[in-house]
C-alpha positions in Angstrom: -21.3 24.5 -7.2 -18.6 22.6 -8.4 -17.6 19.1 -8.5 -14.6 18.9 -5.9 -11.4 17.1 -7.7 -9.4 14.2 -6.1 -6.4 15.3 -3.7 -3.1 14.4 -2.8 -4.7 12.8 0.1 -6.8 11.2 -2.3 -4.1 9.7 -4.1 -2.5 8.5 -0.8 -5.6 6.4 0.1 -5.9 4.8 -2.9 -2.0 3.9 -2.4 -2.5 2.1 0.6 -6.0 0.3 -0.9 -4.0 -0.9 -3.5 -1.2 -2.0 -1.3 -3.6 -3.9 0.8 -5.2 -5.2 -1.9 -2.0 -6.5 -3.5 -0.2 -8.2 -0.4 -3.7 -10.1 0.5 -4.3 -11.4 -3.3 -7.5 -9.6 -3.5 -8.7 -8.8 -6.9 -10.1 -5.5 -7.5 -13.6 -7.0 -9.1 -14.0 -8.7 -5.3 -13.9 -5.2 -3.8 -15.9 -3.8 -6.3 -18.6 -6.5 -5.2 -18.3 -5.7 -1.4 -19.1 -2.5 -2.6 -21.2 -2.5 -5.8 -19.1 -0.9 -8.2 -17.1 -2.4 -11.2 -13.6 -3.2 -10.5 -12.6 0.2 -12.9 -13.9 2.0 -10.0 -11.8 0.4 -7.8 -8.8 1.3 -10.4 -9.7 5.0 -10.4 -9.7 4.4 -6.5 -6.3 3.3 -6.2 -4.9 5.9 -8.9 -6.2 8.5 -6.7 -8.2 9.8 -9.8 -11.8 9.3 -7.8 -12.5 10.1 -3.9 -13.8 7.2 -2.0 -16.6 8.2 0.2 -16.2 7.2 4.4 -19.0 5.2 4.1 -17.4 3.2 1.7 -14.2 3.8 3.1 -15.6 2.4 6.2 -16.8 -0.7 4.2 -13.3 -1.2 2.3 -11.8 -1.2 6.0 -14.3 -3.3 7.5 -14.0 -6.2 4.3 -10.4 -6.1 5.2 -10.2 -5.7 8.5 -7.9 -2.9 8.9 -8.9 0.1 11.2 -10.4 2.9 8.6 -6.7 5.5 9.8 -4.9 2.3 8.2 -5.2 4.2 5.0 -4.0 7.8 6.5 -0.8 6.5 7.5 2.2 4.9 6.0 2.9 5.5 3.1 3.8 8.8 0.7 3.9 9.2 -2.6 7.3 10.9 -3.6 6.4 14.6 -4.5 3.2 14.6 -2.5 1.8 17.6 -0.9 2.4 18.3 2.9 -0.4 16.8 4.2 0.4 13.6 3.0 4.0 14.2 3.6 3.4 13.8 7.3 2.6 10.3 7.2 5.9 8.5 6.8 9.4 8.5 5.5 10.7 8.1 1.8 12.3 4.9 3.1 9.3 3.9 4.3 7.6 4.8 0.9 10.3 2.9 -1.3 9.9 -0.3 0.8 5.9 -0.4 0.5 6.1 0.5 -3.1 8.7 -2.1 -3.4 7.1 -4.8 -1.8 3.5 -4.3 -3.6 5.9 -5.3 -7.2 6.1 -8.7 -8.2 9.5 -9.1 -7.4 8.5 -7.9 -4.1 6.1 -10.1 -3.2 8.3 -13.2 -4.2 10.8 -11.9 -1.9 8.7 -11.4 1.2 7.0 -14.7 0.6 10.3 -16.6 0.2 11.7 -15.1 3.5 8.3 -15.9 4.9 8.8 -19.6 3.8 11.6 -20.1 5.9 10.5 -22.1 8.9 13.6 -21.4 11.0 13.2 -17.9 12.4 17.1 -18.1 13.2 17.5 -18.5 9.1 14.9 -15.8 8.6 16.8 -13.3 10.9 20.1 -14.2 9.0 18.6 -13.9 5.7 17.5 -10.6 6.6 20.4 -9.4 8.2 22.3 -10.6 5.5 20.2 -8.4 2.8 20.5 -5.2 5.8 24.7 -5.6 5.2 24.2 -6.2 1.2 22.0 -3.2 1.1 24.6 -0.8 3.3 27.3 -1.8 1.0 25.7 -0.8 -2.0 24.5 2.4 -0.5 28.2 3.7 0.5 29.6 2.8 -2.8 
């Protein structure tokens, strides 16, 4: 019998692991400890190069207390297969991908600094309007 290869779905999953991972600072050696592998494994994970098994799936989920469907939806990879197609829009897609950068993060964490939620809501409306403008030019 062969050794079944990692899937689009795969791929997706690791997405969304390394999406989690990223927005809650969580290096990918403290994963590896929760569950016994080396932090490469948890690369080869969120590449979508390895399957992760339910159990440890269920682990992963547990450790960062999301529901274990948290990693079937959301997000999709642009040029992904149908099945993981389903899950969300490419607007949707561009804005996790975004917001798992660098840049990304700075944003979200300066608009999350903001203590009025008046400002916040101005700031993002503000960004909304910058970002229509630029599309319809």
């Amino acid at each position: 019998m062969s050794k079944r290869s990692a899937t689009d779905v795969d791929g997706h999953i690791g997405k969304r692991l390394r999406e989690l991972r990223i927005t809650r600072r969580i290096p990918q050696s403290d994963l590896g400890k929760v569950l016994g592998i080396t932090f490469q494994q948890i690369q080869k994970f969120e590449r979508g190069d390895n399957r992760i098994a339910a159990s440890q799936l269920f682990r992963l989920a547990t450790h960062l207390g999301v529901s274990v469907d948290y990693f079937f939806r959301a997000s999709r990879a642009q040029g992904a297969s149908r099945e993981v197609a389903a899950f969300t829009d490419a607007e949707t897609t561009a804005a996790l991908e975004f917001a798992t950068t660098k840049k990304g993060l700075n944003l979200l964490r300066a608009v999350a600094a903001l203590e009025s939620n008046a400002l916040r809501d101005c700031v993002i409306e503000f960004i909304e309007k910058l970002a229509k403008k630029t599309a319809a030019h």
